[in-house]
ZADOLUM-688488 format. One record per atom (N, C-alpha, C, CB): residue in three letters; x, y, z. Coordinates in nm, 4 decimals, decimal comma, always signed. Each point is the difference from the previous one (the first is absolute). Glycine has a CB too. Layout:
N
  aa        x        y        z
 Ala        X        Y        Z
...
//
This chain:
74
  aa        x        y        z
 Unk +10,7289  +9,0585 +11,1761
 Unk  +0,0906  +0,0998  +0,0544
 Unk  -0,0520  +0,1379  -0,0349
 Unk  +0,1956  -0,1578  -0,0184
 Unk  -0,2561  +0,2202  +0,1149
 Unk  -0,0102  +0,1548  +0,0016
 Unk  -0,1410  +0,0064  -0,0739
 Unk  +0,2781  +0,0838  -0,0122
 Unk  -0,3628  -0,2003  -0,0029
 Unk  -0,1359  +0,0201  -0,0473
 Unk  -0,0977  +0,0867  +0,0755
 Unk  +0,0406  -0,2089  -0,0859
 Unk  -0,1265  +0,2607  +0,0729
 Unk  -0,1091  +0,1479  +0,0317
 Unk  +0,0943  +0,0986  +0,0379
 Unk  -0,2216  -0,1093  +0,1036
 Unk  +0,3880  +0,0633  -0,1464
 Unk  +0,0611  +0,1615  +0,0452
 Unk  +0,0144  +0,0878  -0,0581
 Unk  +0,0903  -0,0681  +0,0973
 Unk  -0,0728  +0,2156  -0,0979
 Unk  -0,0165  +0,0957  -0,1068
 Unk  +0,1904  -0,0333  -0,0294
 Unk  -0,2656  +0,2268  +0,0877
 Unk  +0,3379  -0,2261  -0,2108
 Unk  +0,1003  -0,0412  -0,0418
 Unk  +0,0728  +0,0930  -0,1294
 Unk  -0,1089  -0,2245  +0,1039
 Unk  +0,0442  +0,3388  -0,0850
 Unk  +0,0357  +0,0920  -0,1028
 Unk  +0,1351  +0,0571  +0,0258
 Unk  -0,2359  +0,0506  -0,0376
 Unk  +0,2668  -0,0522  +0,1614
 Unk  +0,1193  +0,0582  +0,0241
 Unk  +0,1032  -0,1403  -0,0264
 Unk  -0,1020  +0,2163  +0,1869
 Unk  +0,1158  -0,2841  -0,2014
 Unk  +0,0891  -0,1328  -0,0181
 Unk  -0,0068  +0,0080  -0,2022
 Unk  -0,0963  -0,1933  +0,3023
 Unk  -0,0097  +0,1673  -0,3311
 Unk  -0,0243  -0,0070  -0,1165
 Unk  +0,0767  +0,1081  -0,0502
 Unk  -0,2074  -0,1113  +0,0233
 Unk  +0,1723  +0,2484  -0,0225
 Unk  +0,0943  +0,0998  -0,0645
 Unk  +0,1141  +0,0001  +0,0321
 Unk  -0,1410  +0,1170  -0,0197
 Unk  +0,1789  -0,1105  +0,1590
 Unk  +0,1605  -0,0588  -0,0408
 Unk  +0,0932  -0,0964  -0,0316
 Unk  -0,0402  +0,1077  +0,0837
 Unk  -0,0418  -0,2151  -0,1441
 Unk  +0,0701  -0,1443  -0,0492
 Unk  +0,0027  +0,0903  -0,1715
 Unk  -0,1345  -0,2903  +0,1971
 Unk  -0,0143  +0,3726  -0,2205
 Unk  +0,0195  +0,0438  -0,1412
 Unk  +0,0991  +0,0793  -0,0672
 Unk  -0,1897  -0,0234  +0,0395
 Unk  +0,2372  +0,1124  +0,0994
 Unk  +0,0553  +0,1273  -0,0323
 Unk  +0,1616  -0,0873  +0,0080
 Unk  -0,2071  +0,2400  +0,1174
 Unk  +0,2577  -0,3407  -0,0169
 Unk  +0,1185  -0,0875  -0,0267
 Unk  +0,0272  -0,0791  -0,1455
 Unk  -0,0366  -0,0241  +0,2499
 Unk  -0,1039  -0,0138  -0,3081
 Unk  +0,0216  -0,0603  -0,0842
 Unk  +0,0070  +0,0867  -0,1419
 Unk  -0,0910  -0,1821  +0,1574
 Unk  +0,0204  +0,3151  -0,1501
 Unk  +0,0448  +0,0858  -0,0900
 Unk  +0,1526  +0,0598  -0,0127
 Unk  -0,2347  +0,0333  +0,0293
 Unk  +0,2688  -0,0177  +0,0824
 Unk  +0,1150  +0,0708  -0,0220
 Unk  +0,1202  -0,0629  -0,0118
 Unk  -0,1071  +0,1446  +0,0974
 Unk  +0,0992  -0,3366  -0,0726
 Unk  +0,0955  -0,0749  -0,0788
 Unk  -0,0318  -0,0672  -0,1140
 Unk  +0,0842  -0,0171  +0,1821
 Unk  -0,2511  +0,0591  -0,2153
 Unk  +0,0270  -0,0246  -0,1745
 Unk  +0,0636  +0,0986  -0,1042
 Unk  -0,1978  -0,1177  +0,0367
 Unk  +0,1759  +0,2760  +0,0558
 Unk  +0,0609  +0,1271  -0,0704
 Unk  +0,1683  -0,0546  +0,0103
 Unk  -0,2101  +0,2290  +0,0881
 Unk  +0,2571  -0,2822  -0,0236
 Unk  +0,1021  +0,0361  +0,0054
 Unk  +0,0903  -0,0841  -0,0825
 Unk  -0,0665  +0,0982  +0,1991
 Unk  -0,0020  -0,2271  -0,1726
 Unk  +0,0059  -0,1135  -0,1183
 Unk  +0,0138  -0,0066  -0,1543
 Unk  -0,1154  -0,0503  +0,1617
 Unk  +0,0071  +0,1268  -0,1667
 Unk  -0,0137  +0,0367  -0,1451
 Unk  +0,1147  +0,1753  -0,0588
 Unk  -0,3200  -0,1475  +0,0465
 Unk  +0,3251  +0,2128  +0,1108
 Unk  +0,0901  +0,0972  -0,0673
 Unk  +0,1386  -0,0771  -0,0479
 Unk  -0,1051  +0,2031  +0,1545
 Unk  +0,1545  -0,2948  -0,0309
 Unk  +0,1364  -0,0044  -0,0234
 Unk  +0,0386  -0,1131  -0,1492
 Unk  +0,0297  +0,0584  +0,3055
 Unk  -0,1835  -0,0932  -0,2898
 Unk  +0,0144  -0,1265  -0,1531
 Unk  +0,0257  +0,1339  -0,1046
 Unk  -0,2280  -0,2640  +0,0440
 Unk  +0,1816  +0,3182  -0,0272
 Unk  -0,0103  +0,1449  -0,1466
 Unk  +0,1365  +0,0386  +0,0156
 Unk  -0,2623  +0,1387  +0,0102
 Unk  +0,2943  -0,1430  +0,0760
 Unk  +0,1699  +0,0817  -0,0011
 Unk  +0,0942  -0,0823  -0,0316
 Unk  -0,0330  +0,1426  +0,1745
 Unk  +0,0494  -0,2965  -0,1179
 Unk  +0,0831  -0,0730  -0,0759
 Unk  -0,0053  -0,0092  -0,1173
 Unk  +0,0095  -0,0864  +0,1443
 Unk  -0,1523  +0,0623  -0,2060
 Unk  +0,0094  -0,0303  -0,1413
 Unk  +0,0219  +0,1689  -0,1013
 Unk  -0,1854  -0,2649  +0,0627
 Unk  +0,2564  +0,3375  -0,0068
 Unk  -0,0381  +0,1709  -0,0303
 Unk  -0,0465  +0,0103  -0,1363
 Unk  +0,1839  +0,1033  +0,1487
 Unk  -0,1188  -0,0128  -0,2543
 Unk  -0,1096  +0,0382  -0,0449
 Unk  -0,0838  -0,1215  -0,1343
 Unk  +0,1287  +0,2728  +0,0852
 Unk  -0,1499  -0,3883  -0,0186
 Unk  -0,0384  -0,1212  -0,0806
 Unk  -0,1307  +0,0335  +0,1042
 Unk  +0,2374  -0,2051  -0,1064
 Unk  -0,2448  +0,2444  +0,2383
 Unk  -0,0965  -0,0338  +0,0867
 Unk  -0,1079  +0,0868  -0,0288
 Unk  +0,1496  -0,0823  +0,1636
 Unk  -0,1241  +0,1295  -0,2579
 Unk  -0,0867  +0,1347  -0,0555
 Unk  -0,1044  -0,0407  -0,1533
 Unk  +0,2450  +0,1830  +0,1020
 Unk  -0,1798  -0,2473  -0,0902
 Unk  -0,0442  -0,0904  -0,1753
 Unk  -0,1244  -0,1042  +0,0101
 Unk  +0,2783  -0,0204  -0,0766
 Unk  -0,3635  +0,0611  +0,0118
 Unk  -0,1598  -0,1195  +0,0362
 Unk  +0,0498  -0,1711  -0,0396
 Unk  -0,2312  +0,2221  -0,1126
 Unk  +0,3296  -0,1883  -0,0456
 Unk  -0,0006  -0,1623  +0,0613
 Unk  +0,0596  -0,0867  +0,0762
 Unk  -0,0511  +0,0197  -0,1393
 Unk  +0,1396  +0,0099  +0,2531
 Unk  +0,0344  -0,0216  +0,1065
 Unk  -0,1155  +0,0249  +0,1122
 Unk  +0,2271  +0,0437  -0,1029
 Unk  -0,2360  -0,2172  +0,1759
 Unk  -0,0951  -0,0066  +0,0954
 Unk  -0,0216  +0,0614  +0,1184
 Unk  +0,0181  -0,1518  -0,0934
 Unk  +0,1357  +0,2407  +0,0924
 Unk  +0,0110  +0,0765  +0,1267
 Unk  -0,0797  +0,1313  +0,0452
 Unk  +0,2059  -0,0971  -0,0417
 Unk  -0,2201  +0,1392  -0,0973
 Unk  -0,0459  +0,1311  -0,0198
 Unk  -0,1529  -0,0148  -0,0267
 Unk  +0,2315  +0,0867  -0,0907
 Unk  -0,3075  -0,2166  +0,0933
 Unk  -0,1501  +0,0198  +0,0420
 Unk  +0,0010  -0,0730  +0,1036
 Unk  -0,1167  +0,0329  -0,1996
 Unk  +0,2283  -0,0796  +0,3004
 Unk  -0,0298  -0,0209  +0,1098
 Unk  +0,0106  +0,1487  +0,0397
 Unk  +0,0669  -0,2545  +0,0258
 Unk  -0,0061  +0,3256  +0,0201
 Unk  +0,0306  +0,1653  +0,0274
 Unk  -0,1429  +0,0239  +0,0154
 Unk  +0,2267  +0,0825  -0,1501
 Unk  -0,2654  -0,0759  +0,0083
 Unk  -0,1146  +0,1017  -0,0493
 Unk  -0,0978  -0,0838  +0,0867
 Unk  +0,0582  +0,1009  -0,2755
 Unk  -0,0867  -0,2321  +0,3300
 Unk  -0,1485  +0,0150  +0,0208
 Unk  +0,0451  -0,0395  +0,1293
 Unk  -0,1699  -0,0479  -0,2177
 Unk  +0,2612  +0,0365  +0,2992
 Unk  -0,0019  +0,0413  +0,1289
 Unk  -0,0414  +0,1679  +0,0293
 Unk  +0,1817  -0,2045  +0,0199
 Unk  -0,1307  +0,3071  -0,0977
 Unk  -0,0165  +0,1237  +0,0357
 Unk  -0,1364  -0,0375  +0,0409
 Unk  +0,1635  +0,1525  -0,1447
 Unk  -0,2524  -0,1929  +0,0001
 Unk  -0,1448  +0,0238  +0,0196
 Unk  -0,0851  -0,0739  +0,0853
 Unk  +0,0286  +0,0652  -0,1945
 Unk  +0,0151  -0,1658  +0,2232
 Unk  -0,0272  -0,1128  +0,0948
 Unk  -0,0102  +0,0965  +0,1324
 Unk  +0,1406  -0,2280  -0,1282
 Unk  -0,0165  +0,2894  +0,1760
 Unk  +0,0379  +0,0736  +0,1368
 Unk  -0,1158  +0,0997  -0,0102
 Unk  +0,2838  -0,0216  +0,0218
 Unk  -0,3096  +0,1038  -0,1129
 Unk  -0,0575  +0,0998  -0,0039
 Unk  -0,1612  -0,0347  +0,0053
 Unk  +0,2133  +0,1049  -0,1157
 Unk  -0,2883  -0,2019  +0,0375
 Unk  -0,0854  -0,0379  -0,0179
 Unk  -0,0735  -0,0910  +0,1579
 Unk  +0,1090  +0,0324  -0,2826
 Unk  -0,0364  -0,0786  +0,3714
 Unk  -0,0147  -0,0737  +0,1148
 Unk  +0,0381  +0,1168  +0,1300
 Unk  +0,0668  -0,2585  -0,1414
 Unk  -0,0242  +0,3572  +0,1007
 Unk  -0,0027  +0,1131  +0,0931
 Unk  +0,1566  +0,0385  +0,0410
 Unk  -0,2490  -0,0807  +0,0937
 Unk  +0,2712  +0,1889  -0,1321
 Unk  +0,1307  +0,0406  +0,0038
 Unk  +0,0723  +0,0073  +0,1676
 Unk  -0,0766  +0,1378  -0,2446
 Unk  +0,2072  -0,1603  +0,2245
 Unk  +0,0660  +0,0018  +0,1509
 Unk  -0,0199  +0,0391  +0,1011
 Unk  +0,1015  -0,0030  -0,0852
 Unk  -0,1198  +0,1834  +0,0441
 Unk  -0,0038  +0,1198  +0,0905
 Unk  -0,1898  -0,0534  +0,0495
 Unk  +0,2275  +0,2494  -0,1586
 Unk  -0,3214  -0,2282  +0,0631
 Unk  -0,1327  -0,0829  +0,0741
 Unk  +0,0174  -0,1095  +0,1116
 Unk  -0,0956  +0,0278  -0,2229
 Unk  +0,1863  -0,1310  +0,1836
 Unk  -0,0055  -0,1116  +0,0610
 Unk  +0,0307  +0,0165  +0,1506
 Unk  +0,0536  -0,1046  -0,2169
 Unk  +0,0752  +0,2387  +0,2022
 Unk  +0,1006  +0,0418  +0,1533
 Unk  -0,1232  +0,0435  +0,0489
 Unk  +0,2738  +0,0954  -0,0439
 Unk  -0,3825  +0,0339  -0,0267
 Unk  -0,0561  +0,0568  +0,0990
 Unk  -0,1332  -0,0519  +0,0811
 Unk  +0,1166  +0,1625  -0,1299
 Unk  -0,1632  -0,2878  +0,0285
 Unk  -0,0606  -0,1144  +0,0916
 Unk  +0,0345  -0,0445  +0,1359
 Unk  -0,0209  -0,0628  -0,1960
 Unk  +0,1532  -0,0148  +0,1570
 Unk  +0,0441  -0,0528  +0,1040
 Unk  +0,0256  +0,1018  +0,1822
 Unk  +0,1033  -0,1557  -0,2557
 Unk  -0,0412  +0,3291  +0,1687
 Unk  +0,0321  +0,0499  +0,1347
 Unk  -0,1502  +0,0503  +0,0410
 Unk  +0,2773  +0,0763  -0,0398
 Unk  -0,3742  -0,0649  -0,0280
 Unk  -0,1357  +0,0522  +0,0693
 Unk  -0,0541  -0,1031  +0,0998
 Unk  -0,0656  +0,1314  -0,2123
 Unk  +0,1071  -0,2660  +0,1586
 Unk  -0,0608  -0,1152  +0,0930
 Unk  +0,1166  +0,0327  +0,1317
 Unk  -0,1082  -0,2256  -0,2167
 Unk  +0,1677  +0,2044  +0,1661
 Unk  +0,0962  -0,0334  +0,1518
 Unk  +0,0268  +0,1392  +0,0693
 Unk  +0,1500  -0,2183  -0,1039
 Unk  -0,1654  +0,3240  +0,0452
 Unk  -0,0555  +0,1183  +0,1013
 Unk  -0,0996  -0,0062  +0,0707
 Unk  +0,0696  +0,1129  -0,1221
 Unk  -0,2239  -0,1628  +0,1067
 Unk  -0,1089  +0,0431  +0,0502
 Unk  +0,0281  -0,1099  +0,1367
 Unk  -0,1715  +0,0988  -0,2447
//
């Protein structure tokens, strides 16, 4: 499926969907557990922390959007 096709535009936006419901995942886990979600030895709070870096490290949102609208502009 979709082999020799160029697929960058699919790819970044499955990434940029899947970033922004792990952000959101991990925010609202931090808020239920409030200020425990802040505390290292609670697992919540290095889930938090290495999604940030995860998101950031694999290419941040706003990159990901302006991928996607350059492809589907040209």
């Amino acid at each position: 499926m979709g082999a020799g096709k160029n697929q960058v535009k699919e790819i970044s936006m499955a990434k940029n969907f899947a970033c922004m419901v792990s952000d959101r995942v991990t925010y609202d886990a931090v808020q239920i557990h409030g200020g425990f979600g802040y505390m290292r030895e609670y697992l919540v709070e290095r889930l938090y922390r290495d999604n940030r870096i995860l998101s950031i490290g694999g290419g941040t949102q706003e990159i990901m959007k302006e991928i996607i609208s350059k492809i589907i502009l040209q």
